[in-house]
DRENDO-1510 file (C-alpha; in Angstrom, 1 decimal, always signed):
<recs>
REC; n; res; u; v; w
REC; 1; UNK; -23.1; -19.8; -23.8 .
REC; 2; UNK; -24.3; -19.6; -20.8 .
REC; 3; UNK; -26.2; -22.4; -18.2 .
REC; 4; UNK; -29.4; -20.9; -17.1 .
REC; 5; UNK; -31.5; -22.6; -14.8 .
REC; 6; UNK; -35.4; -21.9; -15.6 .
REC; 7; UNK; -37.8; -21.8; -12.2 .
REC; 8; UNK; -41.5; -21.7; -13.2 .
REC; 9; UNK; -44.0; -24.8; -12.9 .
REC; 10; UNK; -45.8; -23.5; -16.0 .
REC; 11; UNK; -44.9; -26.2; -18.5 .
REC; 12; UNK; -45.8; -24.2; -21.4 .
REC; 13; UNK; -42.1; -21.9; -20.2 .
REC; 14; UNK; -40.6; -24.8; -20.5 .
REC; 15; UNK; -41.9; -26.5; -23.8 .
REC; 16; UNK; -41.6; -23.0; -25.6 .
REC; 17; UNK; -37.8; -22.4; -24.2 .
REC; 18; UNK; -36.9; -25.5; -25.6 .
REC; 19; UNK; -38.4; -25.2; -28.9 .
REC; 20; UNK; -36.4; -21.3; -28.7 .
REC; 21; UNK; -33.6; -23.2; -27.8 .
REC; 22; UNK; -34.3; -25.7; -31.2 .
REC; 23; UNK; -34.8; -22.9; -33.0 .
REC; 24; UNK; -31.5; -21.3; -32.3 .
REC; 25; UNK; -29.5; -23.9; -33.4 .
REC; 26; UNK; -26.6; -25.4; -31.3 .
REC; 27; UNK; -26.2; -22.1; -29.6 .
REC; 28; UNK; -27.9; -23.2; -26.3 .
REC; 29; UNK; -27.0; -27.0; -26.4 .
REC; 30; UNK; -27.1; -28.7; -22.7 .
REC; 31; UNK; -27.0; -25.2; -21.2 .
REC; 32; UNK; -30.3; -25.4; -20.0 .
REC; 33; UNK; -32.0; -26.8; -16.4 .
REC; 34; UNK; -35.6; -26.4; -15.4 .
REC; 35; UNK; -37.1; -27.1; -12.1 .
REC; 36; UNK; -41.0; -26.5; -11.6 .
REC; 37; UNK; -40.9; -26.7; -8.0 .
REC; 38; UNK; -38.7; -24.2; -4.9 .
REC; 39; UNK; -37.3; -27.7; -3.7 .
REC; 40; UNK; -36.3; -28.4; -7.1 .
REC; 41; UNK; -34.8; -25.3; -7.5 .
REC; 42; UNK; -33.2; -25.1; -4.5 .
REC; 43; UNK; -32.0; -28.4; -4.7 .
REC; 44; UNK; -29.8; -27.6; -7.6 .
REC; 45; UNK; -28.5; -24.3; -6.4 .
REC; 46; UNK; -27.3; -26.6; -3.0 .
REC; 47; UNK; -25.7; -29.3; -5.1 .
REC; 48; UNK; -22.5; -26.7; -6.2 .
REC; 49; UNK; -24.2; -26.8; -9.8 .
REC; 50; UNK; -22.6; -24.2; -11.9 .
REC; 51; UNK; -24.9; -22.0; -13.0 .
REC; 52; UNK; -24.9; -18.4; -15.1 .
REC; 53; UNK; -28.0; -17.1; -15.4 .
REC; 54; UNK; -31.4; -17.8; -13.5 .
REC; 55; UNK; -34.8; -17.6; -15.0 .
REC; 56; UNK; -37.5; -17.0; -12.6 .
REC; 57; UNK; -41.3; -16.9; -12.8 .
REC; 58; UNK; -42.7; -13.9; -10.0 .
REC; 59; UNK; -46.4; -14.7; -10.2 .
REC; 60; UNK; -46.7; -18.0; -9.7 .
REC; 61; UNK; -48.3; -19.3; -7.0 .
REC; 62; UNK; -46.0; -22.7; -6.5 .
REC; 63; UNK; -42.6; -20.5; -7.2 .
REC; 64; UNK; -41.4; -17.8; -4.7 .
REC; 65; UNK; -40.1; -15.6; -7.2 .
REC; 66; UNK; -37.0; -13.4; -6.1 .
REC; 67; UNK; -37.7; -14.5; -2.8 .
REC; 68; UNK; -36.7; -18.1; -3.0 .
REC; 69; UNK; -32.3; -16.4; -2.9 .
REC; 70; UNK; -33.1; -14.8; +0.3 .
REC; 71; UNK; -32.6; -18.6; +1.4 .
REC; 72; UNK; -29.4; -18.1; -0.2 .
REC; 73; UNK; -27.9; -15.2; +1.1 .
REC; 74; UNK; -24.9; -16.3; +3.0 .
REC; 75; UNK; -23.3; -18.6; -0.3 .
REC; 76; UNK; -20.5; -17.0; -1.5 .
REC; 77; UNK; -21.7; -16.8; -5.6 .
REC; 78; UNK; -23.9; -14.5; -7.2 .
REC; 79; UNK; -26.3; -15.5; -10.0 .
REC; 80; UNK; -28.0; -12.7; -12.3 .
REC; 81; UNK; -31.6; -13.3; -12.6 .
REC; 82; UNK; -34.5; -12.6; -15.1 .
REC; 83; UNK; -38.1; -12.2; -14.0 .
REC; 84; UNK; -40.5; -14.4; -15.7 .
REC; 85; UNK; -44.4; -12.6; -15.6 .
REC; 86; UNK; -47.4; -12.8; -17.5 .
REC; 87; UNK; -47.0; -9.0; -17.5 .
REC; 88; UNK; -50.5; -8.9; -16.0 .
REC; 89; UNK; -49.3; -7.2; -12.9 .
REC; 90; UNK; -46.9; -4.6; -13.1 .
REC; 91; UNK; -45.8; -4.2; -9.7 .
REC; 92; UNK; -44.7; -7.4; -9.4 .
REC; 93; UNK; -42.3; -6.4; -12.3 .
REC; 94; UNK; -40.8; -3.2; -10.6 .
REC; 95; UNK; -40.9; -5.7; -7.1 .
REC; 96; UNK; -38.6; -7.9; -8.6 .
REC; 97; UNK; -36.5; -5.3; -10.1 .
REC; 98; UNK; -36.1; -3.9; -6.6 .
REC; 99; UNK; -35.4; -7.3; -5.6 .
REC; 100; UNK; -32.5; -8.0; -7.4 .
REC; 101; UNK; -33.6; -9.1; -11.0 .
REC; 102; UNK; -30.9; -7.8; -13.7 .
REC; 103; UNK; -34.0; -7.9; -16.5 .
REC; 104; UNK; -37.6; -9.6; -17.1 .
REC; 105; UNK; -39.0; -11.7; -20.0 .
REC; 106; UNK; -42.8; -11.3; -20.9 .
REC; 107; UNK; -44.6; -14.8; -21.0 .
REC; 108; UNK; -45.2; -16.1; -23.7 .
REC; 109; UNK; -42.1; -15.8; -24.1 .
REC; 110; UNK; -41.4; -14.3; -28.1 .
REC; 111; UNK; -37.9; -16.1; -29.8 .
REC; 112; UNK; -36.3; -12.3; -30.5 .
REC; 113; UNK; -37.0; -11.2; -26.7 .
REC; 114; UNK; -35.7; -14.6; -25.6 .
REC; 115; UNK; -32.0; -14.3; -27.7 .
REC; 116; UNK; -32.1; -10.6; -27.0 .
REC; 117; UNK; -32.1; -11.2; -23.3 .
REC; 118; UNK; -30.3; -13.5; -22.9 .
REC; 119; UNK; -27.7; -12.2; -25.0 .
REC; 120; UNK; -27.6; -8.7; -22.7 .
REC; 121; UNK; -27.4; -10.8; -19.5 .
REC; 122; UNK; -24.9; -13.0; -20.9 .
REC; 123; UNK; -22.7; -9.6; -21.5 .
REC; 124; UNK; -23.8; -8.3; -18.1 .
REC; 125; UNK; -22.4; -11.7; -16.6 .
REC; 126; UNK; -19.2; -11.6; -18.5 .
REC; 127; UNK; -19.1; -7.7; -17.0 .
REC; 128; UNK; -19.3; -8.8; -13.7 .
REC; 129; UNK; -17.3; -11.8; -13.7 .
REC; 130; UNK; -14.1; -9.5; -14.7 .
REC; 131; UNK; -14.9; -7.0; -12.3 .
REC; 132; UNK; -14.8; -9.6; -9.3 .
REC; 133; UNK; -12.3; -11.1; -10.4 .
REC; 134; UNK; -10.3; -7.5; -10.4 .
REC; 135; UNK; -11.9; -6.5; -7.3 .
REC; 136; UNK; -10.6; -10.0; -5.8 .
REC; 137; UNK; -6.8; -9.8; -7.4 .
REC; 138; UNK; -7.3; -5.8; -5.9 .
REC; 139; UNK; -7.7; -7.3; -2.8 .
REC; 140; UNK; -5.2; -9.4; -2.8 .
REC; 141; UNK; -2.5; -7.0; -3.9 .
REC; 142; UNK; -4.1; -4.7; -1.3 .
REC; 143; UNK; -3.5; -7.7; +1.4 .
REC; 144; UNK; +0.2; -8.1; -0.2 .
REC; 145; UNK; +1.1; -4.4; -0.3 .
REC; 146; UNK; +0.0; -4.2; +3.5 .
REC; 147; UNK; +2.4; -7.2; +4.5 .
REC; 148; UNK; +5.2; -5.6; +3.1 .
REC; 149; UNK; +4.6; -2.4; +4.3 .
REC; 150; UNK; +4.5; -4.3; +8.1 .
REC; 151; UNK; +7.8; -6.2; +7.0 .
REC; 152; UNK; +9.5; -3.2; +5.9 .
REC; 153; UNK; +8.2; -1.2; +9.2 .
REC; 154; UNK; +9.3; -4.3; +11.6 .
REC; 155; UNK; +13.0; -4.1; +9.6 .
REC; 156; UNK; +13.6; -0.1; +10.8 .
REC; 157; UNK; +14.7; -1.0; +14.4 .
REC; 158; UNK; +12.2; +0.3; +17.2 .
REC; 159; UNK; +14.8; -0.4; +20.3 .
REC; 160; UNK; +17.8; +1.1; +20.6 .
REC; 161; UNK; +21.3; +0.5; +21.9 .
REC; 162; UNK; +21.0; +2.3; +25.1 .
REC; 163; UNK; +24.7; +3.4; +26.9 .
REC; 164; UNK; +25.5; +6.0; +29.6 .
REC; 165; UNK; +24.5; +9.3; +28.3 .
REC; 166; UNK; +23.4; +8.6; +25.1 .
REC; 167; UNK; +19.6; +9.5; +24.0 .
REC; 168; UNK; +18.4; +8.3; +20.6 .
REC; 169; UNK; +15.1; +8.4; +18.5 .
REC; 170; UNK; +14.0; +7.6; +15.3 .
REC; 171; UNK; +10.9; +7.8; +13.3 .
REC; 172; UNK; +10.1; +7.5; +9.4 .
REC; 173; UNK; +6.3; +8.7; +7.8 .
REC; 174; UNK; +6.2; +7.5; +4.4 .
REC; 175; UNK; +4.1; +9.0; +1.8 .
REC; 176; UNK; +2.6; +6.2; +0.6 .
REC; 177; UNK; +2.0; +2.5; +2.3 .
REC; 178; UNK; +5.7; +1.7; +1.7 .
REC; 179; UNK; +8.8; +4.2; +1.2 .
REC; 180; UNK; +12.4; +4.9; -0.1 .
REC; 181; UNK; +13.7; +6.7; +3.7 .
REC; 182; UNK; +15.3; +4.4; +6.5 .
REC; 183; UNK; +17.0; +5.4; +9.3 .
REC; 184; UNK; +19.6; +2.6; +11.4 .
REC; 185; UNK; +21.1; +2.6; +14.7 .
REC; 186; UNK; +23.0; -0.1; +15.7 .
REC; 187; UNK; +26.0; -1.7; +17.6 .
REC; 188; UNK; +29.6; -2.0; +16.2 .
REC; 189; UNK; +31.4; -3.0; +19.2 .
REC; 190; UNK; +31.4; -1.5; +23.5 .
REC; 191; UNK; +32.1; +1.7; +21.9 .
REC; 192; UNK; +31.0; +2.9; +18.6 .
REC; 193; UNK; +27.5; +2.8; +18.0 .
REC; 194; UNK; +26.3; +3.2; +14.0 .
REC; 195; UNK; +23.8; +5.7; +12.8 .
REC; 196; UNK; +22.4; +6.3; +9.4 .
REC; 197; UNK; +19.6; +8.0; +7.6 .
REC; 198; UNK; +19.0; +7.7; +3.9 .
REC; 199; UNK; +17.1; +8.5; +0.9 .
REC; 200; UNK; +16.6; +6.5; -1.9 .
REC; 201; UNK; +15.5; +8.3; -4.8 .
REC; 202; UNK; +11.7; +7.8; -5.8 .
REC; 203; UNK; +8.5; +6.3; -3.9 .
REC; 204; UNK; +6.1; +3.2; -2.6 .
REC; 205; UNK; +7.2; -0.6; -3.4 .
REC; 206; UNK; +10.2; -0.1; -6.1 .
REC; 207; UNK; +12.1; +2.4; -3.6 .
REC; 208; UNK; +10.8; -0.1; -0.3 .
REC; 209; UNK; +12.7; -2.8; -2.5 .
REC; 210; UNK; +15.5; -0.9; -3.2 .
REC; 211; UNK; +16.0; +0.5; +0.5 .
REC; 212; UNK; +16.0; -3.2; +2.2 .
REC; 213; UNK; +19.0; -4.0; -0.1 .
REC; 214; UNK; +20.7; -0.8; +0.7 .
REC; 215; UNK; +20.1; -0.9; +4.8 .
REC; 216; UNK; +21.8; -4.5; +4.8 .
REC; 217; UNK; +24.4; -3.5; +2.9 .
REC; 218; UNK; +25.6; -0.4; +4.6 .
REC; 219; UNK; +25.1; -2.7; +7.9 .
REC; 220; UNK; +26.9; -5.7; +6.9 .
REC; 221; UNK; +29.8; -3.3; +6.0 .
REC; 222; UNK; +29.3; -0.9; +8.8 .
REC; 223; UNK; +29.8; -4.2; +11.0 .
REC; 224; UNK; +33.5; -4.8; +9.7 .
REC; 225; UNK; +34.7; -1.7; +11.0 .
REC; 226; UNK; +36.0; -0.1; +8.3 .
REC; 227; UNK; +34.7; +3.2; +9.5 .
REC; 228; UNK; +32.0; +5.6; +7.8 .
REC; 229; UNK; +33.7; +6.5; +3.8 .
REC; 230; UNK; +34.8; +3.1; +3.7 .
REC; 231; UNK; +32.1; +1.9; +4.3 .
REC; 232; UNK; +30.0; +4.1; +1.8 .
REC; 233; UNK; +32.4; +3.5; -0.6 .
REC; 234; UNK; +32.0; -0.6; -0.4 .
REC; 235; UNK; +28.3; +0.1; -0.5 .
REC; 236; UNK; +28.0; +2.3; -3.4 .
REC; 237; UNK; +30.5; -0.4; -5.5 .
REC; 238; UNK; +27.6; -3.2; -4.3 .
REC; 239; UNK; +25.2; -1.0; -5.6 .
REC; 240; UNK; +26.0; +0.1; -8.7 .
REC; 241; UNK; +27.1; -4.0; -9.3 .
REC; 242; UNK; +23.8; -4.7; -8.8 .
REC; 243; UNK; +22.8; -2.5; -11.5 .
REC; 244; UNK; +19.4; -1.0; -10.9 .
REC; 245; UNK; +18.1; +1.1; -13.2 .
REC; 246; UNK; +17.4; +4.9; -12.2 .
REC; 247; UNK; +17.7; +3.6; -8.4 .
REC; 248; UNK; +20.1; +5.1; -6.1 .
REC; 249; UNK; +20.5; +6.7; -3.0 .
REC; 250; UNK; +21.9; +9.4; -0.3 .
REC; 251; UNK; +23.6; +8.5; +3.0 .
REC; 252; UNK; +24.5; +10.1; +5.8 .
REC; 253; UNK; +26.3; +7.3; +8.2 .
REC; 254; UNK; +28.2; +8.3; +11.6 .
REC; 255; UNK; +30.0; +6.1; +14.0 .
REC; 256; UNK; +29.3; +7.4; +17.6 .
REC; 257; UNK; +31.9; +6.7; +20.2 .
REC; 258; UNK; +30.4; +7.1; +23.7 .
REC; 259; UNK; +33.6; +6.4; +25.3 .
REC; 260; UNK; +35.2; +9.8; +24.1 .
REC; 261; UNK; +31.5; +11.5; +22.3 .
REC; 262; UNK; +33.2; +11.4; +18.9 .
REC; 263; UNK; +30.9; +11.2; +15.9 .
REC; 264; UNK; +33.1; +10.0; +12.8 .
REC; 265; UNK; +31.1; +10.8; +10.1 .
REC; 266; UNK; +30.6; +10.4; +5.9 .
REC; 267; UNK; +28.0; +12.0; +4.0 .
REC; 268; UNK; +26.9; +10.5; +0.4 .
REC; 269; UNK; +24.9; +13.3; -1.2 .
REC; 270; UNK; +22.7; +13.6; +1.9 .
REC; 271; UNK; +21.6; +16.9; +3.7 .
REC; 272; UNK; +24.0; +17.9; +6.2 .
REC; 273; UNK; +22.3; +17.7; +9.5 .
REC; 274; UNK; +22.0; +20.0; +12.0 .
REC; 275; UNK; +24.5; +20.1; +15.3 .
REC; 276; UNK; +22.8; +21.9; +18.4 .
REC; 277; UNK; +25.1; +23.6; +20.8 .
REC; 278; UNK; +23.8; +23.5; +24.3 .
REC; 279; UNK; +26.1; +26.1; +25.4 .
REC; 280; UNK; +25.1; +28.7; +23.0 .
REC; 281; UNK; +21.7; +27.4; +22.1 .
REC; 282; UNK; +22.5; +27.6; +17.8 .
REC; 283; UNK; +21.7; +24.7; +15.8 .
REC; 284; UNK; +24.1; +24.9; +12.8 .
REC; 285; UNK; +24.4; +22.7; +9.5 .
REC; 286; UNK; +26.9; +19.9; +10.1 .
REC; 287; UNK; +29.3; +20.1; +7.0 .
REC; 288; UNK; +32.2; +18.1; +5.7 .
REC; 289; UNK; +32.8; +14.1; +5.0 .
REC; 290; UNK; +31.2; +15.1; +1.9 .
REC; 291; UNK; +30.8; +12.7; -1.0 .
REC; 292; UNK; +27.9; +11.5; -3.7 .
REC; 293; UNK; +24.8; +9.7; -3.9 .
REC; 294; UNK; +25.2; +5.8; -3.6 .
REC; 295; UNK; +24.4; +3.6; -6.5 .
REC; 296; UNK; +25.0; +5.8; -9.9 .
REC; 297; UNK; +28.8; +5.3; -10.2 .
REC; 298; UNK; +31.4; +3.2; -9.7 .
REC; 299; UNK; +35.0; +3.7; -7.8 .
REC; 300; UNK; +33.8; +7.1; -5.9 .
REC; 301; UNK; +35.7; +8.4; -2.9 .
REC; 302; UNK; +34.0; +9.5; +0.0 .
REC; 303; UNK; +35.9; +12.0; +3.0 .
REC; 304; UNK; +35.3; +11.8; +6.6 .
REC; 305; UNK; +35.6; +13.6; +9.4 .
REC; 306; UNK; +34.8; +14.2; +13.1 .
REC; 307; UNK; +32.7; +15.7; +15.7 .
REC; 308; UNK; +33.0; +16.3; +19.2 .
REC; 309; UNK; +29.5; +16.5; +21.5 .
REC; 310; UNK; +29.6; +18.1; +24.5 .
REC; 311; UNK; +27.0; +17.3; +27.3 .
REC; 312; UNK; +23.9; +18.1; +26.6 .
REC; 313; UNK; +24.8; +18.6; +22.4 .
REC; 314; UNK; +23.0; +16.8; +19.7 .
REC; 315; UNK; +23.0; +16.1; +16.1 .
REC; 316; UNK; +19.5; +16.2; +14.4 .
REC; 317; UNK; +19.7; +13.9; +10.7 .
REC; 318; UNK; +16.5; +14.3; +8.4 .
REC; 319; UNK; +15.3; +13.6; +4.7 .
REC; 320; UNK; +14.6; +16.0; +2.7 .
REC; 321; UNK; +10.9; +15.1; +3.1 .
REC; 322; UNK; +10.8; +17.2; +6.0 .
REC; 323; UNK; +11.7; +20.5; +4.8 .
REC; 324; UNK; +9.8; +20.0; +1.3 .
REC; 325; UNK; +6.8; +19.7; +3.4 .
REC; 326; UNK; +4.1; +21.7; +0.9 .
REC; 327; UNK; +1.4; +23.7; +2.7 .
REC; 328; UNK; -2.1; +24.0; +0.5 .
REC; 329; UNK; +0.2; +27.2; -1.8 .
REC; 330; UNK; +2.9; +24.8; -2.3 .
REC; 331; UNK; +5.2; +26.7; -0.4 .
REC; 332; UNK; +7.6; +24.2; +1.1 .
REC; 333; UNK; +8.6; +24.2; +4.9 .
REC; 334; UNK; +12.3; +25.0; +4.2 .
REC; 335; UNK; +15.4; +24.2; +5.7 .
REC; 336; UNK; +15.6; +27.9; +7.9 .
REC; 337; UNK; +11.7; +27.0; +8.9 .
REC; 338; UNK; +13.5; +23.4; +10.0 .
REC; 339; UNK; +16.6; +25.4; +12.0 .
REC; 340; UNK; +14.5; +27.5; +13.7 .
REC; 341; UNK; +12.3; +25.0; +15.5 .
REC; 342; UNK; +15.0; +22.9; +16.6 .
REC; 343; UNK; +16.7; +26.4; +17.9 .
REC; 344; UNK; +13.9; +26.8; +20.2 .
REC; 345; UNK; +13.3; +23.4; +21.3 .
REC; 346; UNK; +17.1; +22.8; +21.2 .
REC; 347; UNK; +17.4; +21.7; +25.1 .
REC; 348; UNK; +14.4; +18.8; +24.9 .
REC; 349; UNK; +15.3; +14.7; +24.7 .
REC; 350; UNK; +15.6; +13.2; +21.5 .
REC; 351; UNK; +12.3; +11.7; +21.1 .
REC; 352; UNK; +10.3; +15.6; +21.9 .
REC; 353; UNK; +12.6; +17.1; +19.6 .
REC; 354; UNK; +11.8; +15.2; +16.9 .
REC; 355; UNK; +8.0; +15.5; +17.8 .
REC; 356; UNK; +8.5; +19.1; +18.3 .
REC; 357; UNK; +9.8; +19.3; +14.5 .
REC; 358; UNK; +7.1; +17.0; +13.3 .
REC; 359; UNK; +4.2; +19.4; +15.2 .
REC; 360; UNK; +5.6; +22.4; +13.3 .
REC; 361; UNK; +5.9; +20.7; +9.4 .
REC; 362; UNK; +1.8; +19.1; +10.2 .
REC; 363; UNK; +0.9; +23.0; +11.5 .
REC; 364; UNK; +2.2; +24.5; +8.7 .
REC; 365; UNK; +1.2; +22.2; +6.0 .
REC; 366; UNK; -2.6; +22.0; +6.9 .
REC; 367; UNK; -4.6; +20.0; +5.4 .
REC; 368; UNK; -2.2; +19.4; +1.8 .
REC; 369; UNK; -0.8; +15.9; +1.0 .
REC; 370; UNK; +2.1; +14.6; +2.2 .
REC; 371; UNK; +4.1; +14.1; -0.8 .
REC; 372; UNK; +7.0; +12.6; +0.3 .
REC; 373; UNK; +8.6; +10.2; +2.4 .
REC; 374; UNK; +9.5; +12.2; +6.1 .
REC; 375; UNK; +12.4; +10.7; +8.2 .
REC; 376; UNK; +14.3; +12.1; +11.4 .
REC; 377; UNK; +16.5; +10.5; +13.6 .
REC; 378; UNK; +18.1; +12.7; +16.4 .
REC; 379; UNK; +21.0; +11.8; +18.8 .
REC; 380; UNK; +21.8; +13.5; +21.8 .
REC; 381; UNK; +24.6; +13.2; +25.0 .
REC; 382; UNK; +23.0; +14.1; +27.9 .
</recs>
């Protein structure tokens, strides 16, 4: 049951309570305090006593009423309170409603009106006690969720391995706090510089989980030098070893050599990105190394093969995210929308392309949800 403290200096409250309390049985046994003074009361709500329930005369002239919490407005618990009134003055009632009382007993107070109330409060209390106690283990989840998504932005490099000629950016929007798409660029050796971009199938903190594992793998490979289908074929064996169910996900890794502008290249299931010409302006869908989605097999073979850039060419590597773009009619951004914006902004660095792309998809979409993870990463030799 619960421990109510009683505040009223009428001692005909507290001689009828207690012979309510008789009355009832065991029911209320040593869950009762009463204080007939404010000091009194306020000395027990100071002392870290644990109370449920608060009993409070509002016409007395020796007890505050309602008033006597605003002196305890900064603690950190809350206490449900019933008004105790004569019932002589009504407004004092509705004033202590206002105030904060959850209910209000008529003195003297009658045995079924006393068990009654106290039994609704005590349900009220029970209420509220789950719902802070969800709100707080929201919160903390909330507080959780926002760490990871930090850790699993601070993970996705911001810096990037800068050489003679080569122009680089990167940038992943998730659809929710955390994401499935990652991007990579990083150094192998003086030459050969790594890109990836992948997709792991599904959203928010399973697909975050399942996209750390897969960008250290495909790194700790990638750093061996084994070159790009090698390398995806290593990875997807770890993956599918790890055995996680319904997981998996699609690759596209190159190896860029800035000593010669040779892209080696194996794609596992990914789209085929898109290789600007800056002698004839197109921007045309980079086929070949071909191969499947990581993680759903065992023992797959993956092809390679290679690219030459010429100065001022680049490749332009995306998630599907971006051309599934819905506007408010669900009609999807597409992958000829897509080919035509990087046609006409085919000449600009890496970093305005990609904004340039990323203006377009937030124009055409409106004001619809983004419903998927959006990911670009472009390279160019300038």
């Amino acid at each position: 049951m619960p421990k109510t403290l009683v505040i009223d200096d009428d001692p005909e409250t507290e001689a009828r309570l207690r012979s309510h309390i008789e009355r009832a049985d065991s029911r209320f046994d040593g869950q009762f305090t009463f204080a007939d003074s404010n000091e009194e009361a306020l000395e027990y709500l100071t002392s870290g006593a644990d109370f449920d329930i608060a009993l409070v005369a509002i016409d007395s002239a020796a007890i505050t009423g309602m008033g006597l919490f605003a002196q305890l407005e900064n603690r950190s618990f809350r206490l449900p309170r019933v008004a105790l009134s004569t019932g002589a003055d009504l407004p004092c009632i509705r004033e202590a409603m206002i105030a904060g009382a959850s209910d209000f007993l008529l003195k003297p107070v009658a045995f079924d009106d006393f068990i009654s109330t106290i039994d609704r409060v005590t349900k009220e209390v029970e209420i509220r006690r789950q719902n802070w106690r969800e709100r707080s283990e929201y919160s903390a989840l909330r507080r959780e969720v926002d760490i990871a998504a930090d850790m699993q932005r601070r993970i996705l490099p911001r810096r990037f391995p800068e050489r003679p000629g080569f122009d680089v950016f990167a940038k992943v929007k998730p659809a929710k706090e955390m994401g499935g798409d990652f991007y990579d660029v990083f150094e192998i050796d003086d030459n050969r510089i790594g890109i990836v971009i992948a997709d792991v199938a599904g959203k928010g903190i399973p697909a975050a989980f399942y996209m750390a594992v897969a960008r250290t793998l495909i790194r700790s490979v990638a750093m061996t030098g084994v070159g790009p289908a090698k390398c995806l074929e290593q990875v997807n064996s770890l993956l599918f070893a790890h055995e996680f169910p319904g997981m998996f996900v699609s690759v596209f890794y190159g190896e860029v050599d800035t000593s010669q502008w040779h892209i080696t290249y194996a794609n596992g299931g990914h789209n085929p990105p898109f290789l600007g010409s800056a002698e004839t302006g197109d921007m045309e869908r980079l086929e070949g190394g071909e191969g499947t989605i990581l993680g759903i097999q065992d023992s797959l073979p993956y092809e390679e093969d290679e690219v030459v850039l010429s100065a001022g060419d680049c490749l332009y590597l995306y998630t599907d995210g971006m051309t599934e773009a819905f506007d408010e009619e669900r009609v999807p951004f597409t992958e000829q929308r897509l080919q035509e914006c990087l046609a006409r902004n085919s000449g600009v660095p890496a970093e305005s392309l990609a904004a340039s792309v990323e203006q377009a998809i937030k124009q055409f979409v409106g004001d619809a949800e983004q419903n998927d993870d959006m990911t670009s990463l472009v390279v160019r030799r300038t």
